[in-house]
N, C-alpha and C positions, 0 to 999 in steps of 0.2 A: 729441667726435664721438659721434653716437645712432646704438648696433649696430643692423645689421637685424636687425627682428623674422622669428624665423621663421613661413613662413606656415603657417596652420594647416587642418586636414582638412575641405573643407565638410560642411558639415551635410547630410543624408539631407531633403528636404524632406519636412515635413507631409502627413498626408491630407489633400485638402480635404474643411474640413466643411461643412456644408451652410448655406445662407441662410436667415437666420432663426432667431427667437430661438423658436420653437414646439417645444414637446416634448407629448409626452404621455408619463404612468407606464407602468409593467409590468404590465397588465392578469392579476390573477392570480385564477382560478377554483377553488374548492374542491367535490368530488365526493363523497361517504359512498357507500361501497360497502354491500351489504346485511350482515348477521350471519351466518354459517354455521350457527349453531346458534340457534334462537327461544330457547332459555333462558339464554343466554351473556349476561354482563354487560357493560351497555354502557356507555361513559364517553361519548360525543355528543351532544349532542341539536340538533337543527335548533330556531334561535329564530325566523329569521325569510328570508327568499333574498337577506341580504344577512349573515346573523349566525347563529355556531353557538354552541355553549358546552359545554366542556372538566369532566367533574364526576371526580373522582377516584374510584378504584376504593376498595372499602369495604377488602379489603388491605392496601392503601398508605396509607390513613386508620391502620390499629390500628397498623401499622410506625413511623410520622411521626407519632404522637400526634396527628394529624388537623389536622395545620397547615395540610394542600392547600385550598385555598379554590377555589371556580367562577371560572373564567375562560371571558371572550366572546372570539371575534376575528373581523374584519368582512372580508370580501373584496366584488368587484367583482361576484359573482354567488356563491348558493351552489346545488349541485343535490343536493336528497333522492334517498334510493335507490329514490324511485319515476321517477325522471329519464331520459328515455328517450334512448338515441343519437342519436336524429333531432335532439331539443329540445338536446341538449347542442351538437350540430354546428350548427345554427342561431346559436346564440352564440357559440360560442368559433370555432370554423376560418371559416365562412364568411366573414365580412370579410376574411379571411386571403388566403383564396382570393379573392376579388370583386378585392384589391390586388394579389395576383399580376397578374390579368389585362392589373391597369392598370399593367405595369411597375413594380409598389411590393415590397420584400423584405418575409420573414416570418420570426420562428421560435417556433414551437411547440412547449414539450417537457412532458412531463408527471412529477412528481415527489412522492414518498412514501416510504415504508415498505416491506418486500418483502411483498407482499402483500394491497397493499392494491390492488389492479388498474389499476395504470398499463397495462398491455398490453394489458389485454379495454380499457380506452378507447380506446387508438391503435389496434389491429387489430379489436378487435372478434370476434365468432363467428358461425356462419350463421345469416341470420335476425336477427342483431343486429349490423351492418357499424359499425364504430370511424369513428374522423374521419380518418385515411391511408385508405381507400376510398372514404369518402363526398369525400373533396376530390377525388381523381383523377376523379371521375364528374362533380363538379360541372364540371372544367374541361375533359374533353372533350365534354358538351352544351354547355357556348358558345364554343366554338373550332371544332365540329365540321368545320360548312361551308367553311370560312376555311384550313385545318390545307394547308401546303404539300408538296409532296411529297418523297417519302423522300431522305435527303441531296443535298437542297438548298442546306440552310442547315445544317453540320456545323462540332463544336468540335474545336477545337486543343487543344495540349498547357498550356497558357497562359493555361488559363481564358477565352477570346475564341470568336470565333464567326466562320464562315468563311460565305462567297454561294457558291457555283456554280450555273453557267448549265444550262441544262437538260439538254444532250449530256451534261456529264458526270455527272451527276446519274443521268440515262437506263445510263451506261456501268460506274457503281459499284454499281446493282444490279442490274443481270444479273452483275457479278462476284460481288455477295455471294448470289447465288441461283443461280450455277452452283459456288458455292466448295464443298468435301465438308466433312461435318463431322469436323474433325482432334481434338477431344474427346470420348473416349466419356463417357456419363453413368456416374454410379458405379452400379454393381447396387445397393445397399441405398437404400431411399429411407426419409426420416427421418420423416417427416410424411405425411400423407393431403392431397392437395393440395385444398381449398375453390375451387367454382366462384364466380364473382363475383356470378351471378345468385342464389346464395344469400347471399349480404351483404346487398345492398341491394333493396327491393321497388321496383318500376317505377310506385310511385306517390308515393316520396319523391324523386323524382329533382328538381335544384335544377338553374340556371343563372342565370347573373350578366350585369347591365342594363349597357346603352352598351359592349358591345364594337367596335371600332373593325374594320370592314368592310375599309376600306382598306390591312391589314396581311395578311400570309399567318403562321402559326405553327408554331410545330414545339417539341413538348414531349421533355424527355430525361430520363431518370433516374437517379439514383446512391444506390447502398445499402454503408455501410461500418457496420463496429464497432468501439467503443473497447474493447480487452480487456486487462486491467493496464497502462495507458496505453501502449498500443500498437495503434495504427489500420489494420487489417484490410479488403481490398474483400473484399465478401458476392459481386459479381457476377465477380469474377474466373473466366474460365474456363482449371484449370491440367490440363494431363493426369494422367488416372487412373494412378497405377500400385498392383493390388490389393498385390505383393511388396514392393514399399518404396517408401510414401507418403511426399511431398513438404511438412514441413508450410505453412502458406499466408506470404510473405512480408509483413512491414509497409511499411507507405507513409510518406512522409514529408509535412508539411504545409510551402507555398510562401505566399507572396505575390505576388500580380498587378501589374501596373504602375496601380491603382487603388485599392492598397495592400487588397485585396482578402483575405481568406484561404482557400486551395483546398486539396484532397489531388492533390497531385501524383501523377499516373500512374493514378490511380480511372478504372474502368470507367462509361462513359455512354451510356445505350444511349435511342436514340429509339423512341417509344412511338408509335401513331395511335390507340388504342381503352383505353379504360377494362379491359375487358379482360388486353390484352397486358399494361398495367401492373401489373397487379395478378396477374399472372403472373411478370413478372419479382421482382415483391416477395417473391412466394414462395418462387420459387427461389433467394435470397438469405435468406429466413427460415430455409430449412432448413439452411445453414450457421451460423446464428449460434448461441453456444453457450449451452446451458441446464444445467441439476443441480437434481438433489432434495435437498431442505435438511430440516433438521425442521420448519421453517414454510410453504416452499411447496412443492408439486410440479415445478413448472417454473419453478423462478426463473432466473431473467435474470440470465448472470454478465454482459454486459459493456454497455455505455452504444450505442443501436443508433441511425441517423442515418439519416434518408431525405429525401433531396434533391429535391427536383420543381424544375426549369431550366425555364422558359417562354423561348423566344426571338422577337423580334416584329420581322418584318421589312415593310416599306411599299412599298405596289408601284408603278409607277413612272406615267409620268404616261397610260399607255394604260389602267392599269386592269388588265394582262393578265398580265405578269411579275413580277416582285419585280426591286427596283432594289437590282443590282450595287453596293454601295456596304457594304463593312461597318461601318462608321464608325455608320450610321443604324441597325443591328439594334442594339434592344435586348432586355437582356436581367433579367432575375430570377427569383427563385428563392424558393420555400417550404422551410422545413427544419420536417422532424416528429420530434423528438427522444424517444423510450424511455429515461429513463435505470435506470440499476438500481437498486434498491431499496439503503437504506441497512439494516444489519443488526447486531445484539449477535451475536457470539458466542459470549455466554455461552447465550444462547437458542438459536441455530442448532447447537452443538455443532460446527462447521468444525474438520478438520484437512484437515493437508495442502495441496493445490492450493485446495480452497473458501477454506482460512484465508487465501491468499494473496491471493485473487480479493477475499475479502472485504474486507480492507486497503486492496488498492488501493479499490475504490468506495468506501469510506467518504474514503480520500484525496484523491480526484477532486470528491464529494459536499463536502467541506470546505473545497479548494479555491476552488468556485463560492462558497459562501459568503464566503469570505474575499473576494474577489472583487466581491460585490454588496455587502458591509460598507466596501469602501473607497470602491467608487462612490457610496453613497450618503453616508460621510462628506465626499469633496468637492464634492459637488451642495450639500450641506447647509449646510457649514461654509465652502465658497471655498476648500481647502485642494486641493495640487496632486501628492496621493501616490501614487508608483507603482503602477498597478493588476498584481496578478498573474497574469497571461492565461497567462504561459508555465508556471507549474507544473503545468498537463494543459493534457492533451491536449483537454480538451472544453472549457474554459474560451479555450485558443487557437484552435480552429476559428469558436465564433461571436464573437470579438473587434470585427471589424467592424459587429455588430448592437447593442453597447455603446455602440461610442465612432463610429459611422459612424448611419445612417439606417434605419428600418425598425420596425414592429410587434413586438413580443415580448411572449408571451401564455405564462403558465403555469398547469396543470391540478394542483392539488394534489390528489390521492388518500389518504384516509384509511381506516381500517379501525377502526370503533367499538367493538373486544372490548375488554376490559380490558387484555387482557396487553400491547396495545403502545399504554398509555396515555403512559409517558415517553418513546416514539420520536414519536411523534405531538405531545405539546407542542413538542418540540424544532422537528418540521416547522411547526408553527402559527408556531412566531415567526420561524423562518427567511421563509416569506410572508409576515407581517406586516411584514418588513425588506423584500422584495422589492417591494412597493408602493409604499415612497417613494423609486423609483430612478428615474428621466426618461429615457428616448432621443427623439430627434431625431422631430420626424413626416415621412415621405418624403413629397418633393415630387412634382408633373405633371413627366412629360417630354418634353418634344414631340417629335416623328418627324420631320416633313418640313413642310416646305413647301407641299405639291401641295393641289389643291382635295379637298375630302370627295367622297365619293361616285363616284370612280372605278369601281369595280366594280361599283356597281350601272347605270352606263351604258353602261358595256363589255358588261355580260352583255344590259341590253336592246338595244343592238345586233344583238348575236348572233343575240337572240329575232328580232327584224325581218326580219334577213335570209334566217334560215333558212325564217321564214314564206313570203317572197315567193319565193324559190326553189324554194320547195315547191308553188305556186298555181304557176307558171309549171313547172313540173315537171324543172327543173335539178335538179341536186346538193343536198344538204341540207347535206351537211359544209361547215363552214366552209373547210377550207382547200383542196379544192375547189374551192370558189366562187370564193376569193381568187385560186387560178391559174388560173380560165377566164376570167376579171377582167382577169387582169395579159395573159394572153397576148392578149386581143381590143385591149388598150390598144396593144399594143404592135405589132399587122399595120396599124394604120390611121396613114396620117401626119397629122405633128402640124401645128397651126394656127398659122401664119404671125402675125405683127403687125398688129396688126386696129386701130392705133390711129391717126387722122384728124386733122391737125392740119392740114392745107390745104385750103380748102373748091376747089381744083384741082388737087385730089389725083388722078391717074385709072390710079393704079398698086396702091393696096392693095386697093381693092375688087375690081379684075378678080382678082388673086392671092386674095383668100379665096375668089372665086367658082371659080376650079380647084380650090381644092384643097378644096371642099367635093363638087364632082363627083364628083373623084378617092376620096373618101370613101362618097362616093353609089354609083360601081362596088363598091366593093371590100363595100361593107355588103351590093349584090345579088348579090356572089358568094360572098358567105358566106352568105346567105338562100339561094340555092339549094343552095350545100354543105349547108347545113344541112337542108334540104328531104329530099335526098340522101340524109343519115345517117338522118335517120327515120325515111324508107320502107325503109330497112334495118334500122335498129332494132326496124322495127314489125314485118316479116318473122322478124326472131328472135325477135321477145317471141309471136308464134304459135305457131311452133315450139316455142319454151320452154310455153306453157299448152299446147299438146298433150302434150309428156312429161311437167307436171305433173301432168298430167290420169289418166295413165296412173301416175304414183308415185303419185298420191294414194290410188289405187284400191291401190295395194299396201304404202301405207301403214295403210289399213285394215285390212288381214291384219296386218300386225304389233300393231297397236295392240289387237286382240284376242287374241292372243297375248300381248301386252306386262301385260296386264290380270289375266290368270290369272297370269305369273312375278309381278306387283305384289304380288299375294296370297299368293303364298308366301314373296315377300320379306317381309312386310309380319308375319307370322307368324315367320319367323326372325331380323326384326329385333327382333320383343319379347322372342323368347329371347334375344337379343346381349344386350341391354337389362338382362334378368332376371339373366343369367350376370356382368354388368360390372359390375353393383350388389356382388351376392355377391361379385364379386373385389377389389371397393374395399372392403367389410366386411372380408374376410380380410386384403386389406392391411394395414390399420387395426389389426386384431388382431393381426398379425404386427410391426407397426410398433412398439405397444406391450408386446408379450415381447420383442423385441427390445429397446428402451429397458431393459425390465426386468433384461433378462438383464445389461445393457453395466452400469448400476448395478451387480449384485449383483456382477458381476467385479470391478470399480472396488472395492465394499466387501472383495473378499475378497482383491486386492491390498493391498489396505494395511492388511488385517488381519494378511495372511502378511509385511509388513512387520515391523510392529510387533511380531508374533512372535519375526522373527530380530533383531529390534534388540532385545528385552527376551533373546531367548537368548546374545545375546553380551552382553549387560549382564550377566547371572547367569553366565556363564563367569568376564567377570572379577570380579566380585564377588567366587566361588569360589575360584576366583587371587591377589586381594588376600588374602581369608580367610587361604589355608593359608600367605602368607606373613606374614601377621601372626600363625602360630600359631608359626610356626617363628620369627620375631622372639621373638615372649614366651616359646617354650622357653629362647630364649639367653639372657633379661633374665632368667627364672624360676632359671637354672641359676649364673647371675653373681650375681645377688642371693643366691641360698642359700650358695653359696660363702663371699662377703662373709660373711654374717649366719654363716658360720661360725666363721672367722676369728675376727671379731668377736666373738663369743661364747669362744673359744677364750683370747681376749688376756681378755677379763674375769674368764674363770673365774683365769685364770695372777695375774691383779692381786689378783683377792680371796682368791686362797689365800696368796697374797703378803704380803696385809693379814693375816689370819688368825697367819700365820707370825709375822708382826713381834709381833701384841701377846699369842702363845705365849710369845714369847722376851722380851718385855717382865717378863711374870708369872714365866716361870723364873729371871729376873734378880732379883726383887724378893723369893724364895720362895728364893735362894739367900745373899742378902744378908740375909735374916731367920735364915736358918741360921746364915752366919757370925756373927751378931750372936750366935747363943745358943750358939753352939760354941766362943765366943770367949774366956770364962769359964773352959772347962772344961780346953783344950787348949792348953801354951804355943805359942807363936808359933813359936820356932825347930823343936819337932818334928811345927808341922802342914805336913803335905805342901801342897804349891802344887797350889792348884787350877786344873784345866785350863780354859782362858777358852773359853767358848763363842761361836761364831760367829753372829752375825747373818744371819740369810735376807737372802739378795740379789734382786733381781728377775734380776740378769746372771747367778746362778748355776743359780737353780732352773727356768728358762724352757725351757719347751714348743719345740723345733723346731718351727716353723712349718711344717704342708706346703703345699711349692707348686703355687702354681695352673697349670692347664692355659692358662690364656687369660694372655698378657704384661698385667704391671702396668703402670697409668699413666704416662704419662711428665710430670713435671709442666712445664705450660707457661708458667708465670710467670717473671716478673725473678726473678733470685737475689737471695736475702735477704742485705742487708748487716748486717754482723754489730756490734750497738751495744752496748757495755760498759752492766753497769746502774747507775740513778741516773743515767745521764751526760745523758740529756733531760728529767729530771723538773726543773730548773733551771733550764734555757734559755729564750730569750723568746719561744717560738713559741707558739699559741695553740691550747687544750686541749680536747677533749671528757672532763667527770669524768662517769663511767659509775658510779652507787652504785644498786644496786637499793635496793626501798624494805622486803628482807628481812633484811635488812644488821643486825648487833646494834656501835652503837656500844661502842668498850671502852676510851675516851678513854685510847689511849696517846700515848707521846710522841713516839713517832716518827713522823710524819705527811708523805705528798707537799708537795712544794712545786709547786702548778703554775700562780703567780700569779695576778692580779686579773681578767683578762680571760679566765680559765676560763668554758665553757658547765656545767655543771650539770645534768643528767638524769639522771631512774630508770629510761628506758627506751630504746633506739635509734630515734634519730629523724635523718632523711636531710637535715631540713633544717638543723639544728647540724652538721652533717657536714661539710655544704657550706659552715661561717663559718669550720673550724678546721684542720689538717694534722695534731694528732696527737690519738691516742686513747686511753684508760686506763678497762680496767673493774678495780671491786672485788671480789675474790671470798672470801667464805669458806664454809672448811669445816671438820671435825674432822679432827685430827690423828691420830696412830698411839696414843697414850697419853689421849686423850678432851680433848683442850685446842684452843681454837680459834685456827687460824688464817689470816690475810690474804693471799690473792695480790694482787699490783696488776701485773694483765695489761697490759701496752703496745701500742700498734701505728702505724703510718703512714696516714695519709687520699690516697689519691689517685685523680684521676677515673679513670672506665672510656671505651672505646668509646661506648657507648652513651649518653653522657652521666649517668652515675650515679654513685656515689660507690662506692669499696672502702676494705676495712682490710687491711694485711698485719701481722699480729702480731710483733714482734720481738723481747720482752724479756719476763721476769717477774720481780717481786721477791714476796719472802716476807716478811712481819711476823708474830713469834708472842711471845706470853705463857706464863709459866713460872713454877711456884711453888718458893720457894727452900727449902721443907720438906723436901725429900727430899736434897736435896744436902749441908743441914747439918748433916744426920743422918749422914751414908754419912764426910764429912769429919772428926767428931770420932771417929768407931768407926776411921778409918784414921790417926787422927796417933796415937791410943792403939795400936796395933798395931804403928807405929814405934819409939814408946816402948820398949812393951817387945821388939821383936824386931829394933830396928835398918835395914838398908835394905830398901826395900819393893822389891814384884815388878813386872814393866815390866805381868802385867794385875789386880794389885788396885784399881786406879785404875776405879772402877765407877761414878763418881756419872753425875747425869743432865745433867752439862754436856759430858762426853764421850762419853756415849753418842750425843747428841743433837746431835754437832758436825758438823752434814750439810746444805748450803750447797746450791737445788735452785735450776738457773737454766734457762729455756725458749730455747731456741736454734735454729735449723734445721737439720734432718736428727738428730732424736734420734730413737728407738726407743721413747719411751715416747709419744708422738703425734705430733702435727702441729706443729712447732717446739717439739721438748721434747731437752732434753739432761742427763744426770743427771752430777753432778759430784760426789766424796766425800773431802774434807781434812778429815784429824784433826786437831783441834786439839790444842793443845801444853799441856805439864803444867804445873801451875802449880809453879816448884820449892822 
C-alpha cells in the first residue's frame, strides 16, 4: 500500500512580470561639482560628455611608489561644473516626468560622497531650483487644466485609490475646512523657508506633449526618511509637547496585492499647485535630520525619499464626471531619492551618535551594492541567486523597480579635491557596475474604452449653449438652463404614436392633430405668462437702474475716499514689506545661532561625557594602583622574609661546612701529635685523650624564627618511600641526566639502567615524555676536598595541563677515597697495641670511621626538599 502523501503549503504566487523581452540599463549620469578652493588639487578631469578620467593625487603617488595609473570611466552623460540645473533636468528627470504623466514608474536617486552635492542637485537653492522642484512644476503645467477636485479620487490604507462622487467629495471639504487645527506648530523653526518663485525662473518653465484630455488628475505626496534603517514619515503631524517631547514613531514597510512595495501608515497629502508642494517638501525638510561633520556643514544623516503619486482617472462617456469605477484609475508614481553620503571616519572624526549614523549609511550604501552586484551577476551569467532587498531598508522599498517595471536613473556626484580621491574611485566603479544591470521597459496602459475627445465636446457644448441663452437673454448657467429645459419638457403633453401603417388609418392623425392644439394652447399660455413675467421684470430692472443710479452716485464718494486710504495703504504696505524682509533676515540669523548653539551643546555634552567617563577610568585606575601596591607590599614583605630564612639556613650550612673541615684539621694536627708524642711517652702512662665531637648540622642550628604568614601546605601526592638501588635495575625506561660539566672518574661502581636509556646533557620535555623515570648526575666537593657523585632519582608523570613533571624520590652517593691516610693512622695504632695492650673505644681515628656517614634524600627531611640525613657508625674492624 502507497502512504498518503502529505499535502503540502501552496506556493505564495509570483509577481506578474511584464510582457516582453525589452529592457533597457540603469541609465547613470555623473555630475563634477566645482573646487571650493581655485588652488586645491584636483584629481578629475572631464575628457569628453560621455568620459572623465581619475589621475591620482601627487601624495598617494610618493606613498604607493606611484603604481596609481589614469583611469577613464564612461557613463551615459557626463555634466561639467559649468552644467546648469536647467540642462541637467532636461536630461536626467524630464523623461522621468513626461512617463509619470503617462502612467509609467520612475526612480531617481542621486549618489556619492558626503559632499559632494547630492542635495544642491535634488533640492537645489534660490535662483538655482534642483530636479524635485523643477519636476513638481513641470507636472503641474500639464495637468493643470484637467486636475480634478479635492478628494475625489482619495487613497486607502492599501496603497489603491478610492472614486467618490461629488456630494461627498463636496461634504469632506467643508469638514476639513471647518475642522480646527488640533496641532500647534512648534515655536522654533529650523530653517528659513524658500519661496518657490525663487527656485525656478518663469522662463524655464517645461511641460510634457500628448497628455490625455480625457482623464481628470490628482497628484499626492509623501516624504519619509531612512535613519539607521529605520523609516520615519517627515509629514507626520504629531502633537507638540514643549515639557516631554514624543520622539517620532517608525513605520513599517507592507506589500500590496500587486506585490507592490509601500510604507504602511505614511502620510499622503494631495497637492493642486506647484507651490503647495513644494511647501509641503519643506515642511518635511525641516524635520529631516542634519549634523556638522569635519567635511560638511550640513551633512545628511539619513537616506530622504520623496514620492510624487499621479493618479489618472477617465471620465465617463458624457465628458463631464469622472467614471465611478476604481478598477480603471490608474495609478504611478515618481521616487526622488537623497541618499546620504558614504564617509571614513577616519576623516569625519565621528563619535558617538554620528559614529553610529555613520555605520549604518555606509551599511545601507553596501548593502545596495551588494544588491546591484547580484543582479547583474544573474542578468550576466543566467545564474538564479537570491537578491538581498531585505537587509535595508532602502534596498527593500524600491525592490519592485528592480525586479518589476519602470525607468531607474542615477546621478553620480563627485567632488574633484584630492582628499576624497579613494572614496570617489570606489564610487566610479560602483556606476561602472550599475550600468550593466537591465530593468524591464514599462509598458502603454490603456484606460478605457470610450471615444477620445470627450471633453473637448462636452465643453464645446457648454460654449453653444451658454452662447444662445445669452442672445436670447435667458440664464447663462448651465444648470439653470437645464432645469428651465426640464420643467418646460415636462408641462407640455407628450406625443402620441404618429406611426401610419393603414393608408385607412383615420384614427392617428385626428389624435396627433389634438394633441398638437393642446400643445398649441398651452405654448400661448406660457407666451403670455411669459409676456406677463417680463413686464414685471422690466418694471423691476427700472426700479433696480434708479437705485443703481443713485448707489452709483454714492459710490463715487467712496471711491474717492477709497483712493486716498489706497495710498496710505499702499505706503504701509511697503513698510509691512520692508519690516517682513528684516524679520525673515533675523530669522535666518537666529535660525543659524540657534543651529550653532544646539551643535556647541551637542559638543559640550559629550565632552562632559567623556570627561566623566575618563574620571571614573582614573578613579579606578587609582584603585587598581593602590591595590596593587598593597599586593607588592605583601609579595615585598614575603619574599624578604623567605630570602631571609633563606639566607639564614645558608649562613647555618656554611658555618657548618666551615666547622667540619675545622675539625677535620684538628683531627689531622692531633693525630700528628700523637704520632710525635708517641715516642716520647709509654702508652700505659699517656692519659686517654678526650675524643672530640664532630659539629652536627642537628646540633649547632639556628632556631628558626617563625613567620607571621602560615607556611605552605604542600599540595601534591605523598611521596612513596623507595629503598635505594631498588629502581636503578628494573625494566622501566630511563632519562640519564649527565651535564656536559661532569669530570669522568671511571669508577666501578656504575648505574645499571639498561639499553633503552634516553641520554641527555640537558632537560628536554620531549625524552620526558618516551620514559617514566628520571636520574640526574650530580657532583661536587666533598667536606675533605675529594669529589663526589650524587645520582638524584625521580618519577615522570603527566600534569593537568598536559606537561610532564618529576617528583624526586631517592639519592644515592658515589665517592672516592685515598687509602694513604688510613694506612698510616693503622700501623701507628697496631704499634700502640703492641706496646700498651687493649686499645680505647675512641683511638680508632682513621678516615674509614670518621667518614662512615650514609646520606639518603627522603621526604620531609630538614636539610631541603626531600632530604633526610641518616648517621651509622660503622663497626671496628676487630
Amino acid at each position: 500500500m502507497l502512504r498518503p502523501t502529505k499535502p503540502k503549503t501552496p506556493r505564495r504566487p509570483a509577481p506578474k512580470k511584464p510582457s516582453g523581452n525589452q529592457k533597457d540599463p540603469v541609465g547613470v549620469y555623473c555630475r563634477v561639482r566645482p573646487l571650493g578652493v581655485e588652488d586645491e588639487e584636483c584629481c578629475i578631469e572631464v575628457i569628453s560628455n560621455t568620459t572623465i578620467q581619475l589621475h591620482a593625487p601627487d601624495g598617494l603617488k610618493a606613498n604607493r611608489n606611484g603604481e596609481f595609473k589614469e583611469t577613464q570611466y564612461s557613463f551615459k552623460k557626463v555634466f561639467c561644473i559649468k552644467t546648469s540645473q536647467m540642462e541637467l533636468f532636461q536630461d536626467v528627470a524630464k523623461p522621468l516626468v513626461d512617463d509619470l504623466i503617462h502612467s509609467k514608474n520612475g526612480l531617481l536617486f542621486t549618489y556619492g560622497v558626503t559632499g559632494s552635492g547630492k542635495t544642491f542637485t535634488m533640492t537645489g537653492s534660490p535662483g538655482q531650483g534642483g530636479l524635485l522642484p523643477r519636476s513638481l512644476d513641470m507636472i503641474f503645467n500639464s495637468i493643470g487644466p484637467y486636475q480634478a477636485k479635492r478628494f475625489v479620487l482619495k487613497t486607502d490604507d492599501k496603497n489603491g485609490m478610492e472614486v467618490q462622487n461629488q456630494v461627498d467629495a463636496l461634504l469632506e471639504r467643508q469638514k476639513r475646512e471647518n475642522q480646527p487645527t488640533v496641532v500647534p506648530k512648534t515655536p522654533s523653526r529650523q530653517r528659513l523657508d524658500p519661496e518657490f518663485a525663487d527656485m525656478i525662473n518663469p522662463e524655464e518653465a517645461c511641460r510634457a506633449d500628448g497628455v490625455d484630455e480625457d482623464s481628470s488628475y490628482s497628484v499626492f505626496v509623501s516624504y519619509i526618511e531612512i535613519y539607521n534603517n529605520y523609516i520615519y514619515d517627515l509629514l507626520e503631524e504629531a502633537p507638540y509637547d514643549p515639557i516631554k517631547p514624543k520622539p517620532p514613531q517608525s513605520k513599517l514597510l507592507r506589500e500590496d496585492q500587486n506585490h507592490n512595495m509601500y510604507v504602511a501608515g505614511c502620510t499622503e497629502v494631495e497637492v493642486k499647485s506647484t507651490e503647495e508642494a513644494f511647501e509641503v517638501f519643506w515642511r518635511g525638510q525641516k524635520k529631516r535630520r542634519i549634523a556638522n561633520t569635519q567635511l560638511n556643514r550640513e551633512s545628511s544623516r539619513s537616506h530622504s525619499v520623496f514620492i510624487i503619486k499621479l493618479a489618472q482617472a477617465p471620465l465617463d462617456a458624457d465628458g463631464d464626471n469622472i467614471l465611478q469605477d476604481k478598477n480603471q484609475v490608474s495609478v504611478s508614481q515618481l521616487c526622488l531619492v537623497d541618499l546620504a553620503g558614504s564617509e571614513r571616519t577616519s576623516r569625519t572624526r565621528a563619535e558617538g551618535n554620528r559614529l553610529r549614523e555613520a555605520g549604518n549609511i555606509n551599511q545601507s550604501l553596501m548593502t545596495l551594492r551588494t544588491c546591484i552586484e547580484v543582479l547583474r551577476e544573474n542578468q550576466m551569467c543566467g545564474t538564479n541567486k537570491m537578491v538581498p532587498y531585505r537587509d535595508s531598508k532602502v534596498t527593500h522599498l524600491f525592490k519592485n523597480y528592480f525586479d518589476g517595471e519602470g525607468k531607474v536613473r542615477m546621478v553620480v556626484c563627485v567632488n574633484p579635491k584630492a582628499d576624497d580621491y579613494e572614496e570617489t574611485m570606489l564610487v566610479m566603479r560602483f556606476a561602472e557596475m550599475t550600468q550593466e544591470v537591465e530593468v524591464a521597459r514599462p509598458v502603454d496602459r490603456p484606460i478605457c474604452g470610450f471615444a477620445a475627445g470627450r471633453r473637448q465636446k462636452n465643453q464645446a457644448f457648454k460654449d453653444e449653449l451658454s452662447r444662445r441663452l445669452e442672445e436670447r437673454g435667458g440664464p447663462v448657467d448651465a444648470e439653470s438652463t437645464q432645469s428651465v429645459m426640464h420643467q418646460l419638457l415636462q408641462n407640455l403633453p407628450p406625443l402620441p404614436a404618429s406611426e401610419i401603417t393603414d393608408p385607412h388609418d383615420d384614427v392617428t392623425l385626428p389624435r396627433l392633430i389634438e394633441v398638437l392644439e393642446k400643445r398649441h394652447k398651452i405654448r400661448q399660455m406660457m407666451t403670455q405668462e411669459y409676456n406677463r413675467a417680463a413686464d414685471m421684470l422690466k418694471s423691476m430692472l427700472q426700479e433696480l437702474d434708479s437705485s443703481l443710479v443713485s448707489k452709483e452716485n454714492f459710490i463715487q464718494d467712496q471711491r474717492g475716499q477709497l483712493g486716498e486710504k489706497d495710498k496710505t495703504l499702499h505706503s504701509q504696505k511697503t513698510e509691512i514689506d520692508r519690516l517682513e524682509k528684516k524679520s525673515k533676515m533675523l530669522e535666518y540669523k537666529i535660525e543659524i545661532l540657534q543651529k550653532t548653539t544646539n551643535i556647541y551643546e551637542d559638543d559640550k555634552r559629550t565632552l562632559q561625557q567623556e570627561l566623566e567617563s575618563r574620571e571614573q577610568r582614573l578613579q579606578r585606575e587609582q584603585t587598581e594602583k593602590r591595590r596593587m601596591e598593597q599586593r607588592m607590599q605583601g609579595m615585598v614583605q614575603d619574599t624578604k622574609h623567605k630570602w631571609e630564612k633563606e639566607c639564614e639556613r645558608r649562613v647555618c650550612a656554611k658555618q657548618l661546612e666551615m666547622q667540619n673541615k675545622l675539625w677535620v684539621k684538628d683531627e689531622k694536627l692531633k693525630q700528628l701529635k700523637a704520632i710525635v708524642t708517641e715516642s716520647k711517652t709509654p702508652s700505659d702512662q699517656r692519659p686517654a685523650p678526650d675524643k672530640p665531637q664532630r659539629p652536627s648540622r642537628e646540633r649547632d642550628r639556628v632556631p628558626a624564627k617563625r613567620s607571621a604568614s602560615p607556611s605552605p601546605i604542600p599540595t601534591g601526592p605523598p611521596v612513596r618511600v623507595v629503598h635505594r638501588r631498588s629502581n636503578s635495575a628494573g625494566g622501566e625506561r630511563w632519562v640519564d641526566h649527565k651535564p656536559s660539566s661532569n669530570v669522568e672518574l671511571d669508577t666501578v661502581m656504575q648505574p645499571i639502567l639498561g639499553s633503552n636509556a634516553i641520554k641527555v646533557s640537558a632537560p628536554s620535555e620531549k625524552a620526558l615524555a618516551k620514559c617514566d623515570k628520571y636520574m640526574l648526575t650530580h657532583q661536587d666537593l666533598a667536606s675533605d676536598g675529594e669529589i663526589q657523585t650524587k645520582l638524584i632519582k625521580g618519577e615522570v608523570f603527566k600534569t593537568r595541563g598536559g606537561g610532564q613533571a618529576v617528583q624526586f624520590t631517592d639519592i644515592e652517593t658515589l665517592r672516592q677515597e685515598l687509602p694513604t691516610g688510613s694506612s698510616r693512622k693503622r700501623r701507628s695504632s697496631e704499634g700502640n697495641t703492641a706496646q700498651g695492650g687493649d686499645r680505647m673505644e675512641g683511638d680508632w681515628t682513621d678516615v674509614e670511621t670518621r667518614c662512615s656517614m650514609a646520606v639518603e634524600m627522603r621526604a620531609g627531611s630538614n636539610l631541603g626538599p626531600g632530604y633526610q640525613h641518616h648517621g651509622h657508625q660503622k663497626r671496628r674492624k676487630p
